[in-house]
Chimera marker file (.cmm) of the C-alpha trace (Angstrom):
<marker_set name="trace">
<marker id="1" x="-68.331" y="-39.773" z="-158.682" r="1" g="1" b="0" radius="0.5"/>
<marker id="2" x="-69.378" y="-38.528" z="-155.225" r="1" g="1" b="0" radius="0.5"/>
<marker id="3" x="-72.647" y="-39.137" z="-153.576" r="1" g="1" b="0" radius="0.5"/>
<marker id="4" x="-74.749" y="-35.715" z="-153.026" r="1" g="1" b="0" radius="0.5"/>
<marker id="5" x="-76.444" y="-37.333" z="-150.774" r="1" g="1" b="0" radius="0.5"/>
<marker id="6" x="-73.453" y="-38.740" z="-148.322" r="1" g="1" b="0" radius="0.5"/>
<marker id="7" x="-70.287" y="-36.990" z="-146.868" r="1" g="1" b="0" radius="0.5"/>
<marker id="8" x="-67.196" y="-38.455" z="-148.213" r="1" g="1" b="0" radius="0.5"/>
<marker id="9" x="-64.366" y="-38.911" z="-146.159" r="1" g="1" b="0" radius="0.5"/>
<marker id="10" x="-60.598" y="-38.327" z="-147.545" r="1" g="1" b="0" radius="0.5"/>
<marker id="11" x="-57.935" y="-39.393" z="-145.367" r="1" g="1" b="0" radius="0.5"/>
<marker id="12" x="-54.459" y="-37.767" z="-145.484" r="1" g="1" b="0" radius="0.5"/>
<marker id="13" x="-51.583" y="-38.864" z="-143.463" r="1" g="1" b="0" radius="0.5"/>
<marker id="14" x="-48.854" y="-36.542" z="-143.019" r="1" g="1" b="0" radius="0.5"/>
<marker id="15" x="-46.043" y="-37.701" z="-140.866" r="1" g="1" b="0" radius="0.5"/>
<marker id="16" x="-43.029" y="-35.147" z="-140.118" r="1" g="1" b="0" radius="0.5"/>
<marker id="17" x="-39.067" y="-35.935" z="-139.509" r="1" g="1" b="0" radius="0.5"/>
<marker id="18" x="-37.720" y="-32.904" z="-138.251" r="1" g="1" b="0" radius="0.5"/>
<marker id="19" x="-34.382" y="-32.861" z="-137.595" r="1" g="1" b="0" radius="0.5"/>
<marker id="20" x="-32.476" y="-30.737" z="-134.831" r="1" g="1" b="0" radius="0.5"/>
<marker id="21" x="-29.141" y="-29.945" z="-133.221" r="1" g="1" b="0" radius="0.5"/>
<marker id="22" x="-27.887" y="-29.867" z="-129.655" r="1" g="1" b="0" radius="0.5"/>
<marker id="23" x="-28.576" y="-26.029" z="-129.693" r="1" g="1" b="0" radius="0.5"/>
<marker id="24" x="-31.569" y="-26.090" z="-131.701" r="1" g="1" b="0" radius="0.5"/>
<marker id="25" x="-33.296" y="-28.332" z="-129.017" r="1" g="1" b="0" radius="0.5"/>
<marker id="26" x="-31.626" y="-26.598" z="-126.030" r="1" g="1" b="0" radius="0.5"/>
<marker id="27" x="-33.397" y="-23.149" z="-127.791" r="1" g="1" b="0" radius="0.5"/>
<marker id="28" x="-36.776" y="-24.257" z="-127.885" r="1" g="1" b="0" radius="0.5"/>
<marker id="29" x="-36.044" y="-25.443" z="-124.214" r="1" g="1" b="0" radius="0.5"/>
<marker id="30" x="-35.804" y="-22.146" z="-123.689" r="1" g="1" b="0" radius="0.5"/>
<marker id="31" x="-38.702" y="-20.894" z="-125.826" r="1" g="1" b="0" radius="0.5"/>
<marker id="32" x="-37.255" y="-19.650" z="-128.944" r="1" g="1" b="0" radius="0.5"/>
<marker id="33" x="-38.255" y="-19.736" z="-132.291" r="1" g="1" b="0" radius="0.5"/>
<marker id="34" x="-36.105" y="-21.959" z="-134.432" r="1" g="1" b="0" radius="0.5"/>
<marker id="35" x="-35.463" y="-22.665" z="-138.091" r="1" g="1" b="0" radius="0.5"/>
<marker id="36" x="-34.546" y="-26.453" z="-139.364" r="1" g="1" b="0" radius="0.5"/>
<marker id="37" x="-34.948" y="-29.095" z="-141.983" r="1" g="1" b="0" radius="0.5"/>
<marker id="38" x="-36.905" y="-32.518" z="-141.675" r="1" g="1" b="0" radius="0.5"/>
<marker id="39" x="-38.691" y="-34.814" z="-143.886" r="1" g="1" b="0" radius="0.5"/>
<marker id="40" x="-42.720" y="-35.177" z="-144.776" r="1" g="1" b="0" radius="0.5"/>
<marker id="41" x="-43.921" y="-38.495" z="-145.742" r="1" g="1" b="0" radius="0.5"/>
<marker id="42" x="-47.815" y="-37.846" z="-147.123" r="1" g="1" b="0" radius="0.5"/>
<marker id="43" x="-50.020" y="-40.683" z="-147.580" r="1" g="1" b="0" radius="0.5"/>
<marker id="44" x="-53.203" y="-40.179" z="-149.315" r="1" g="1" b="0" radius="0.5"/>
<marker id="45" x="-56.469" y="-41.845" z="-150.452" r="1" g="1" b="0" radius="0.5"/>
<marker id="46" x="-56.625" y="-40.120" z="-153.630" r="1" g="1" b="0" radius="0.5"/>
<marker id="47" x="-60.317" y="-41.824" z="-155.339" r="1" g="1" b="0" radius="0.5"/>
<marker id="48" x="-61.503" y="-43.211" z="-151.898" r="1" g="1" b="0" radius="0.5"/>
<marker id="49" x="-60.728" y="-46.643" z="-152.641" r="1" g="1" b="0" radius="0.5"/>
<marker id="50" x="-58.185" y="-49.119" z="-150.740" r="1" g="1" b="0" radius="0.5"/>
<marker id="51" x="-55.349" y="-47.477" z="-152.831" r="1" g="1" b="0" radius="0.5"/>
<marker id="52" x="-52.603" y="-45.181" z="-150.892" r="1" g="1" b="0" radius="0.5"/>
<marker id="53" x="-49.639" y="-43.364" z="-152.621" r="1" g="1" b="0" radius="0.5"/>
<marker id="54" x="-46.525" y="-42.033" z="-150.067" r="1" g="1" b="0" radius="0.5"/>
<marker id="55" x="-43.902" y="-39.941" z="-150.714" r="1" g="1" b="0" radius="0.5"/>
<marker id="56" x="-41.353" y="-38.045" z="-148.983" r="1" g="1" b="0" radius="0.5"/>
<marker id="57" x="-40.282" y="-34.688" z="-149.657" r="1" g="1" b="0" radius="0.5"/>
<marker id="58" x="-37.694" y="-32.561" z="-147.648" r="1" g="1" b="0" radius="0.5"/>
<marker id="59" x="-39.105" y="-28.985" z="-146.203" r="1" g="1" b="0" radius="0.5"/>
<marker id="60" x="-37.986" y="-26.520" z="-144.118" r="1" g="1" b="0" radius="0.5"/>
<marker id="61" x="-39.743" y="-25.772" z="-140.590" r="1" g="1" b="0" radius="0.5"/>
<marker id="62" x="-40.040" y="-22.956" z="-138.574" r="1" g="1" b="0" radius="0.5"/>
<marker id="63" x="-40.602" y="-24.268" z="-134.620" r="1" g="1" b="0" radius="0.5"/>
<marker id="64" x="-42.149" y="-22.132" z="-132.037" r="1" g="1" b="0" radius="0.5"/>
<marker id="65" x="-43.784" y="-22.552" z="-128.714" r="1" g="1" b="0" radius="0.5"/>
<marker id="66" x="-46.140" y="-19.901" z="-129.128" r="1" g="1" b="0" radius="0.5"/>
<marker id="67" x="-50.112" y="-21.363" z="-128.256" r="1" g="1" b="0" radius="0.5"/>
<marker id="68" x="-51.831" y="-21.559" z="-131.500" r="1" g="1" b="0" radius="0.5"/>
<marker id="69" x="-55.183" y="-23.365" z="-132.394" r="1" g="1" b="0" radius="0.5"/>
<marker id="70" x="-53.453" y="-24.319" z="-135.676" r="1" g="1" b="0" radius="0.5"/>
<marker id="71" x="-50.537" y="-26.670" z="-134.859" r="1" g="1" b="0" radius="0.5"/>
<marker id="72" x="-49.480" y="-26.365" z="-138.537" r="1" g="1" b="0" radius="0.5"/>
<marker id="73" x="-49.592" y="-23.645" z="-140.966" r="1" g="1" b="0" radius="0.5"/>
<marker id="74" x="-48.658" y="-24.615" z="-144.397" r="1" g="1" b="0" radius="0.5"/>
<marker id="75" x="-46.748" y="-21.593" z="-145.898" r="1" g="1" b="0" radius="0.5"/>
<marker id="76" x="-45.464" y="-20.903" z="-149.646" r="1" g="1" b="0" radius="0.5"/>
<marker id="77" x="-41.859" y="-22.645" z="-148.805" r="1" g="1" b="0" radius="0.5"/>
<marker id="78" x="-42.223" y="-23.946" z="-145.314" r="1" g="1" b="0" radius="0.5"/>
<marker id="79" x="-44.205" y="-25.712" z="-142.750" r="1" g="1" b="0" radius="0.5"/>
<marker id="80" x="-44.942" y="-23.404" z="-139.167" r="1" g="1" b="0" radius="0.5"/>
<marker id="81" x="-45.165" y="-25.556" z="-136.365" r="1" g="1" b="0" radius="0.5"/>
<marker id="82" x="-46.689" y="-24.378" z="-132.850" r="1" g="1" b="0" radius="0.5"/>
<marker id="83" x="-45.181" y="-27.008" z="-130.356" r="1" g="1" b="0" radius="0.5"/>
<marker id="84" x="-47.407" y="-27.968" z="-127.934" r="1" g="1" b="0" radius="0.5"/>
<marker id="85" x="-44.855" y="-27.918" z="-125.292" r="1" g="1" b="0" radius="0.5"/>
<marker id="86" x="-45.590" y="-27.817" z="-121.294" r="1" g="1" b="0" radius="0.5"/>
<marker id="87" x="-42.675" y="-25.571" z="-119.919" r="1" g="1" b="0" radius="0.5"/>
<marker id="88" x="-41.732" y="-27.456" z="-116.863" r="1" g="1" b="0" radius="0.5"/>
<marker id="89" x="-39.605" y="-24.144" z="-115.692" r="1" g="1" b="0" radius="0.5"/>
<marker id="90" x="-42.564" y="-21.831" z="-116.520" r="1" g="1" b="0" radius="0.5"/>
<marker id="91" x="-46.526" y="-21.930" z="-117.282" r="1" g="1" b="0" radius="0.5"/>
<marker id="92" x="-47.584" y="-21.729" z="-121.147" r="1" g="1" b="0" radius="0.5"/>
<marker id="93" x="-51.810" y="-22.062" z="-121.465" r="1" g="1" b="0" radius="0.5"/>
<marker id="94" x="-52.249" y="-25.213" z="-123.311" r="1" g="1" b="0" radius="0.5"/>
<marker id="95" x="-56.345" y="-24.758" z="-123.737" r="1" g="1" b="0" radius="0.5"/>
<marker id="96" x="-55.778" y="-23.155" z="-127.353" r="1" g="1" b="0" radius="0.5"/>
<marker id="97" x="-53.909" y="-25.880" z="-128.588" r="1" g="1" b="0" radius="0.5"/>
<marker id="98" x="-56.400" y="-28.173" z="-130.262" r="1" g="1" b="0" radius="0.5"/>
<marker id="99" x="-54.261" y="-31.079" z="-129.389" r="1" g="1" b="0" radius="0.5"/>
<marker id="100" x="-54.294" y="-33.940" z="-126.166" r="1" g="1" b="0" radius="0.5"/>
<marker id="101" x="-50.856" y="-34.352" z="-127.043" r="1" g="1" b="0" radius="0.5"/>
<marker id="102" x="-48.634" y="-32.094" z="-125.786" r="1" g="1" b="0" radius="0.5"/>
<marker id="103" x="-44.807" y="-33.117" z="-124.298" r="1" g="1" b="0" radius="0.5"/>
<marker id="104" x="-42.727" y="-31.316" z="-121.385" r="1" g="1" b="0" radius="0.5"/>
<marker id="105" x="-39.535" y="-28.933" z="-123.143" r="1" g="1" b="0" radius="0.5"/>
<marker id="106" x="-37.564" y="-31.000" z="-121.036" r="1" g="1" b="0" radius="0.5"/>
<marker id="107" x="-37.923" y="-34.185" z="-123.465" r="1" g="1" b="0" radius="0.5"/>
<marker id="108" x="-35.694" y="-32.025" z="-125.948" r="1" g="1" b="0" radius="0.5"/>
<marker id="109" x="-32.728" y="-32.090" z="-123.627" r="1" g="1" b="0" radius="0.5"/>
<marker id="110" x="-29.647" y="-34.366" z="-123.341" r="1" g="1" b="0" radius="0.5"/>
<marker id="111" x="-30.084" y="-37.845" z="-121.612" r="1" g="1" b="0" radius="0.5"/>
<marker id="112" x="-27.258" y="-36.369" z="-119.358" r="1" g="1" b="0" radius="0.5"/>
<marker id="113" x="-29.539" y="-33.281" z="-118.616" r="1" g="1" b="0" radius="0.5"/>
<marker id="114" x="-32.479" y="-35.104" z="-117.753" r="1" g="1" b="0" radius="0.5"/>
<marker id="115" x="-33.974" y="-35.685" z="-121.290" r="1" g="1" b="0" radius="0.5"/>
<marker id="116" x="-34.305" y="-38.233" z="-124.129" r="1" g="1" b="0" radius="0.5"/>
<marker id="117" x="-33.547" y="-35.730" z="-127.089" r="1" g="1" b="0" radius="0.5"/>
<marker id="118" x="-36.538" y="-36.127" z="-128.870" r="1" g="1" b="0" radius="0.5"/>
<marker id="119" x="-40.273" y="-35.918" z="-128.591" r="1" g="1" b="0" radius="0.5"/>
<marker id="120" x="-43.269" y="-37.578" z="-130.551" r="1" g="1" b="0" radius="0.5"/>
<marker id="121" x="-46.762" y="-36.089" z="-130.933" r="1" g="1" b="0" radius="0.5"/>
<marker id="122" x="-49.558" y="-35.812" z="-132.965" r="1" g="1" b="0" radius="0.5"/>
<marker id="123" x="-52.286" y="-33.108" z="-134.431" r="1" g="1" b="0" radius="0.5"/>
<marker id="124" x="-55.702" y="-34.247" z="-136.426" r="1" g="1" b="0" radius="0.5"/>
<marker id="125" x="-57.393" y="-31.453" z="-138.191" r="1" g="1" b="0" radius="0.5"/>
<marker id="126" x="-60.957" y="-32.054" z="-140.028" r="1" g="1" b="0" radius="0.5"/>
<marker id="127" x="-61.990" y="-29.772" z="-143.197" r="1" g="1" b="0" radius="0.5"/>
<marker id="128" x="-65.086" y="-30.267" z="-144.462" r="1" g="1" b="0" radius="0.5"/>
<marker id="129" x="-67.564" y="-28.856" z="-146.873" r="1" g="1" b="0" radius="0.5"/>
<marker id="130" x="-70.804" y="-29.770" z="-148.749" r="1" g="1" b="0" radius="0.5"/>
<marker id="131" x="-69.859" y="-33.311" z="-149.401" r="1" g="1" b="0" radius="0.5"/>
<marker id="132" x="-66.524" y="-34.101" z="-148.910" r="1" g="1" b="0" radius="0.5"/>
<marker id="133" x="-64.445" y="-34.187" z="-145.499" r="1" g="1" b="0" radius="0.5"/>
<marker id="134" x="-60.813" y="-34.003" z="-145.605" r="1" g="1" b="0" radius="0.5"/>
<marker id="135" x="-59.326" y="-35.800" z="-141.940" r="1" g="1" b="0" radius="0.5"/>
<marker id="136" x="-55.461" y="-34.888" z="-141.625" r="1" g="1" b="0" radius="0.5"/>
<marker id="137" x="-53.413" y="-36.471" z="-139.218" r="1" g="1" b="0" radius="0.5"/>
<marker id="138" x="-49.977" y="-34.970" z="-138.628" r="1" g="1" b="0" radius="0.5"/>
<marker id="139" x="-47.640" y="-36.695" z="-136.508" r="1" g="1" b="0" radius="0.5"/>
<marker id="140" x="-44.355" y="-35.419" z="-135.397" r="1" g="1" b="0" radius="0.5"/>
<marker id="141" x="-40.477" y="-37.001" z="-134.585" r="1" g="1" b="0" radius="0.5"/>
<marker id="142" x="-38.147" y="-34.215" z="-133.698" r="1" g="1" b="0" radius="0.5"/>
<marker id="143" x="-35.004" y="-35.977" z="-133.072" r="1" g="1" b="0" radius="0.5"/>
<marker id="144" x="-31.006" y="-35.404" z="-132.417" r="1" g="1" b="0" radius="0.5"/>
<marker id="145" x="-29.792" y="-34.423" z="-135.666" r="1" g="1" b="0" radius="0.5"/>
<marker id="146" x="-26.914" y="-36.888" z="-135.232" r="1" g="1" b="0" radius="0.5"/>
<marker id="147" x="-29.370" y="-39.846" z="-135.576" r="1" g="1" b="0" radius="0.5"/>
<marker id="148" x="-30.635" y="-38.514" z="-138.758" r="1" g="1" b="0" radius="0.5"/>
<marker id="149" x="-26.300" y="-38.403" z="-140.086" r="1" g="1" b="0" radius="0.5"/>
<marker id="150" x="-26.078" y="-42.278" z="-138.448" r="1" g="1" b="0" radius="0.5"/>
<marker id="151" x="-29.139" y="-43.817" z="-140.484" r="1" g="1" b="0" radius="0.5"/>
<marker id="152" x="-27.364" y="-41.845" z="-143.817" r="1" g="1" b="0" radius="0.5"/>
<marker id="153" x="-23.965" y="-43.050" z="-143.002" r="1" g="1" b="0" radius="0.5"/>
<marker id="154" x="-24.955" y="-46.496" z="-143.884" r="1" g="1" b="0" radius="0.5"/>
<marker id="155" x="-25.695" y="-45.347" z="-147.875" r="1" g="1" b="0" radius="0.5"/>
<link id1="1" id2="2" r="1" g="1" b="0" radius="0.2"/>
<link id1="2" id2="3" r="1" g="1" b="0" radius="0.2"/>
<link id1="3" id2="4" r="1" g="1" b="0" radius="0.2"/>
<link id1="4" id2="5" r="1" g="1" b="0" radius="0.2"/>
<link id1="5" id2="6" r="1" g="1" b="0" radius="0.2"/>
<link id1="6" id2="7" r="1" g="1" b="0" radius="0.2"/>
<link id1="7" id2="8" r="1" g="1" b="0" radius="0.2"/>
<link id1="8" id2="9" r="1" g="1" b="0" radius="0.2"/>
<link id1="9" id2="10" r="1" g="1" b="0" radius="0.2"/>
<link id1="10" id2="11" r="1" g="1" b="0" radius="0.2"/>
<link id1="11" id2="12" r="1" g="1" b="0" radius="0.2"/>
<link id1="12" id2="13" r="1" g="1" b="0" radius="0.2"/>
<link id1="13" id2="14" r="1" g="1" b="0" radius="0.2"/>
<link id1="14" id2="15" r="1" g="1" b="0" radius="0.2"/>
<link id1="15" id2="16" r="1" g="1" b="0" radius="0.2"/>
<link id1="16" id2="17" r="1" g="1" b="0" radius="0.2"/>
<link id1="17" id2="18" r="1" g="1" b="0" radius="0.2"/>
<link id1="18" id2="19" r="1" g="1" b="0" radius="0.2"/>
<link id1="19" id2="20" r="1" g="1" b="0" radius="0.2"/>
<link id1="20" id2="21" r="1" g="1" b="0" radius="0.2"/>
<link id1="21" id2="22" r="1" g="1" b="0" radius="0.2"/>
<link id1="22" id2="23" r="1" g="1" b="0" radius="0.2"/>
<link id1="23" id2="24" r="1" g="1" b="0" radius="0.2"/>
<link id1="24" id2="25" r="1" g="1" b="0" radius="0.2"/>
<link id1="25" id2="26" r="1" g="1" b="0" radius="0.2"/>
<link id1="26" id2="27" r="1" g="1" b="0" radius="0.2"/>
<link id1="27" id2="28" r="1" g="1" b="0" radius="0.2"/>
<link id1="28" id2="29" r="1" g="1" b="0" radius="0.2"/>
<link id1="29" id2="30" r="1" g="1" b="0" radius="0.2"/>
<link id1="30" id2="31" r="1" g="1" b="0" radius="0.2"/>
<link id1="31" id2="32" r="1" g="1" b="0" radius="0.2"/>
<link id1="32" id2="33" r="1" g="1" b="0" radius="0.2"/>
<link id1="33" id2="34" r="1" g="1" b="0" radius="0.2"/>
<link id1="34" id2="35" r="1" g="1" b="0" radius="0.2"/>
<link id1="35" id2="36" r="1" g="1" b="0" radius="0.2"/>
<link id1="36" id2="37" r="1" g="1" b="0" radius="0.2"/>
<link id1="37" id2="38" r="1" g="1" b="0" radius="0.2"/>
<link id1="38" id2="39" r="1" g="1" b="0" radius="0.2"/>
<link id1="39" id2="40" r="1" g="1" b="0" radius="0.2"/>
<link id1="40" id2="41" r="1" g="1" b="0" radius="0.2"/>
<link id1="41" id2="42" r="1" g="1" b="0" radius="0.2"/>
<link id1="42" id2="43" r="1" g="1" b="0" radius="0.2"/>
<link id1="43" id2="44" r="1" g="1" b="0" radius="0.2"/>
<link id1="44" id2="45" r="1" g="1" b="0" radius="0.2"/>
<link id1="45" id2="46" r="1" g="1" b="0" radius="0.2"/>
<link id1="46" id2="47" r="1" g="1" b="0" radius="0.2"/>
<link id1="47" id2="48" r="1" g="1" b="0" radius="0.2"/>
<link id1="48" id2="49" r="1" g="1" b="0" radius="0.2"/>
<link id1="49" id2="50" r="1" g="1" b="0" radius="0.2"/>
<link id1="50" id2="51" r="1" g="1" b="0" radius="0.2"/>
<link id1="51" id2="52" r="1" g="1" b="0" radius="0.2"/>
<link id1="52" id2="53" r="1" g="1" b="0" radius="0.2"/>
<link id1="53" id2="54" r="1" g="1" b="0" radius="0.2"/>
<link id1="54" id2="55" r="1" g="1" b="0" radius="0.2"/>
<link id1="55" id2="56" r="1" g="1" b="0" radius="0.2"/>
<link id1="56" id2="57" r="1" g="1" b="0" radius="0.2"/>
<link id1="57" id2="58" r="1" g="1" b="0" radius="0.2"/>
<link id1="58" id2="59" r="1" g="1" b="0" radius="0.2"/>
<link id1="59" id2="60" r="1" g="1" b="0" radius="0.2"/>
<link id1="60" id2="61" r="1" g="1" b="0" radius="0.2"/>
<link id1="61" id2="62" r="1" g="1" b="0" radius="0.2"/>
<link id1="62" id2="63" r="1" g="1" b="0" radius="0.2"/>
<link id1="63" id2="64" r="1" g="1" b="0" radius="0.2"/>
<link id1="64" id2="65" r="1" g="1" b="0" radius="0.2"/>
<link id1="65" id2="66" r="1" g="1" b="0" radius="0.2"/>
<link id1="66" id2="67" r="1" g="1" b="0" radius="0.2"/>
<link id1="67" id2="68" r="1" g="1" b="0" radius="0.2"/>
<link id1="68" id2="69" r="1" g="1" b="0" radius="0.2"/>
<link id1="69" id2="70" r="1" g="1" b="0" radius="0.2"/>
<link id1="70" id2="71" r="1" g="1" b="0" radius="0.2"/>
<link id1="71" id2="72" r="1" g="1" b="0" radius="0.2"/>
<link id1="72" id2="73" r="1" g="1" b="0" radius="0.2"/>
<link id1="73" id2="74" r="1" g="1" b="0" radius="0.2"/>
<link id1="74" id2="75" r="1" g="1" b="0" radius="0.2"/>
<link id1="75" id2="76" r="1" g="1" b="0" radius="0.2"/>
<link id1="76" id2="77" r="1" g="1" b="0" radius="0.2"/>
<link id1="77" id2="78" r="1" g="1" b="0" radius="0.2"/>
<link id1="78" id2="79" r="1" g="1" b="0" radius="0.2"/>
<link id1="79" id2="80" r="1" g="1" b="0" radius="0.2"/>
<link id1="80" id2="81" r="1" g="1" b="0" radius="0.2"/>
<link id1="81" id2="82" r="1" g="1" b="0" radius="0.2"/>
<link id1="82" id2="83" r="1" g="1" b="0" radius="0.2"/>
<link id1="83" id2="84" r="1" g="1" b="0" radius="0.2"/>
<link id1="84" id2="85" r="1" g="1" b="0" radius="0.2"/>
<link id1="85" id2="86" r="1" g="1" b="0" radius="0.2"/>
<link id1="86" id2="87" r="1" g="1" b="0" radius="0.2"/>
<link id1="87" id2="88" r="1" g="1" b="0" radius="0.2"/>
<link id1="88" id2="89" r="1" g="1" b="0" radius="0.2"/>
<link id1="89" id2="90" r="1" g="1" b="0" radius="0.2"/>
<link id1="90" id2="91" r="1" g="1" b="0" radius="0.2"/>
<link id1="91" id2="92" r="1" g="1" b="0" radius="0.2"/>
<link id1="92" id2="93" r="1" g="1" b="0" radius="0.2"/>
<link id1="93" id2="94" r="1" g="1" b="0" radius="0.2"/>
<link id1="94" id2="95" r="1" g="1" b="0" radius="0.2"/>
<link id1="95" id2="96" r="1" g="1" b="0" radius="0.2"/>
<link id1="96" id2="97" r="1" g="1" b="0" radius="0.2"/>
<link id1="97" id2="98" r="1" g="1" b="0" radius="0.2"/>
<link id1="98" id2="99" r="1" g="1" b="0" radius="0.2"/>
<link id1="99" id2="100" r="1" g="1" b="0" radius="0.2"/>
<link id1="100" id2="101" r="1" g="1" b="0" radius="0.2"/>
<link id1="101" id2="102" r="1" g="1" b="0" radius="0.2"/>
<link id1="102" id2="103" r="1" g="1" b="0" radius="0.2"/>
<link id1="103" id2="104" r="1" g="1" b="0" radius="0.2"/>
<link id1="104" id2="105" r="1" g="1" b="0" radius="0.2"/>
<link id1="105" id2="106" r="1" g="1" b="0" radius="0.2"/>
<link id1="106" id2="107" r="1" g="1" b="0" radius="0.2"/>
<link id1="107" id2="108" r="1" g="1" b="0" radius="0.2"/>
<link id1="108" id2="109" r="1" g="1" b="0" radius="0.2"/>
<link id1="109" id2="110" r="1" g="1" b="0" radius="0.2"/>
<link id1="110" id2="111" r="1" g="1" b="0" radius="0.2"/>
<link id1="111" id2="112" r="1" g="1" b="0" radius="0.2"/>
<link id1="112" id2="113" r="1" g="1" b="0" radius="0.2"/>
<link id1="113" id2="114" r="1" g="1" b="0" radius="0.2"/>
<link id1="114" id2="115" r="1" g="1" b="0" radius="0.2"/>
<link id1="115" id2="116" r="1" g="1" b="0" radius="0.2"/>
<link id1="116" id2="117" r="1" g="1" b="0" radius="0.2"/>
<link id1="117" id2="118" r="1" g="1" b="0" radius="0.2"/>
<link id1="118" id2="119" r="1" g="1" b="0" radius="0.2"/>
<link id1="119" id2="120" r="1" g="1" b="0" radius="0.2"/>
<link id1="120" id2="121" r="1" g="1" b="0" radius="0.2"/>
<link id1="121" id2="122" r="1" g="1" b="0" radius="0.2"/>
<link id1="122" id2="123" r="1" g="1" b="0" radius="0.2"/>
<link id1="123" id2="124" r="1" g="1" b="0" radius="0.2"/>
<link id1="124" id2="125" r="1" g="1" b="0" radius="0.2"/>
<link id1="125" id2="126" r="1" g="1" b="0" radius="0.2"/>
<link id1="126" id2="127" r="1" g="1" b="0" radius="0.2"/>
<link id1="127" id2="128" r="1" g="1" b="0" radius="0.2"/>
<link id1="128" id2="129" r="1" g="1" b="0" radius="0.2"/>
<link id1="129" id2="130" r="1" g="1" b="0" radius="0.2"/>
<link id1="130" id2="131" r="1" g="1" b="0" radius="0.2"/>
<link id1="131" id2="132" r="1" g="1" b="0" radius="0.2"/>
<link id1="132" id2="133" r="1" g="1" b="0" radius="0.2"/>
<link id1="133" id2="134" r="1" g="1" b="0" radius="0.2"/>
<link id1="134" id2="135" r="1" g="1" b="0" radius="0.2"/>
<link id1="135" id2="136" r="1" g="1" b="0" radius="0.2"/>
<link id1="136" id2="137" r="1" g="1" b="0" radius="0.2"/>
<link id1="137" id2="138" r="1" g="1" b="0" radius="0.2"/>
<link id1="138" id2="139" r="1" g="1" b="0" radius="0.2"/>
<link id1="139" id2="140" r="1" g="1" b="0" radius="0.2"/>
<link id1="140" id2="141" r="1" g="1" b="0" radius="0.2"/>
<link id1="141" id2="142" r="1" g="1" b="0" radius="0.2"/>
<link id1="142" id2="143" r="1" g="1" b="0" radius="0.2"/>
<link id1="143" id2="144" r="1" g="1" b="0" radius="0.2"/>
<link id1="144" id2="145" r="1" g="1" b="0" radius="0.2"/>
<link id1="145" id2="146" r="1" g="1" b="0" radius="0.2"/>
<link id1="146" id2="147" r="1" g="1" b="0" radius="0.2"/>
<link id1="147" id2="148" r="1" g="1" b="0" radius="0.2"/>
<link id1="148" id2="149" r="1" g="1" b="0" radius="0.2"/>
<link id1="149" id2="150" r="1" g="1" b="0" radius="0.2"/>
<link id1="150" id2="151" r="1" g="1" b="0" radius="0.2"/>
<link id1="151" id2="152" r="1" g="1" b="0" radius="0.2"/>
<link id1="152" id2="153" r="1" g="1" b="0" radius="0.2"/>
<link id1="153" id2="154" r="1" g="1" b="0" radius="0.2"/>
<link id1="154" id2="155" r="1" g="1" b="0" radius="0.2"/>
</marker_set>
């Protein structure tokens, strides 16, 4: 039963495996909008007591590197995600971003090219209303897709 009188605070833990190919990460290098697959594990406190319940399910993403206050937009079939990239070969304004973590597109590249072929952030987002306060914390792995095939070659 909630309190009237206090705010109640509902954690939710939403952490994202998106998984992309040499040209995938080479595109949003170069600013484009891409389309890809990855992995959400959610982990929620469902009655506010010490009791947590993961699980994974497999979405589809839509990556941009347009400026957005909303990192994530939850659609019918798909998560949106506005990367908060820092374009080392061009300026992109990263006041709107509602985020201190941001990466440079370089990261996305090939070791070879200067790179590491993946990048880690994260995005918090608070909803509240008259008594209850919903904290989400999203964070983000976009890797090589060939490390995602090497951890499922072992099945």
């Amino acid at each position: 039963m909630l309190n009237k009188n206090k705010i109640n605070v509902y954690p939710l833990f939403i952490s994202h495996h998106i998984f992309l190919t040499k040209e995938q990460r080479y595109d949003i290098y170069e600013g484009s909008k891409v389309h890809t697959f990855g992995s959400i594990i959610e982990t929620t406190n469902l009655n506010n007591k010490k009791e947590f319940f993961p699980h994974e399910i497999f979405v589809d993403y839509v990556l941009d590197t347009e400026p957005s206050s909303n990192v994530v937009e939850i659609r019918k079939d798909k998560y949106h995600v506005h990367l908060p990239i820092k374009f080392i070969h061009g300026d992109m304004d990263l006041e709107n971003l509602n985020t201190d973590d941001y990466f440079y597109s370089e990261d996305l590249l090939d070791i070879d090219d200067g790179g590491r072929q993946e990048i880690y952030f994260k995005w918090k987002r608070i909803y509240t209303d008259e008594n209850k306060k919903i904290v989400t914390l999203h964070n983000f792995n976009l890797r090589d897709i060939e490390l995602f095939k090497t951890s499922y070659s072992f099945i």
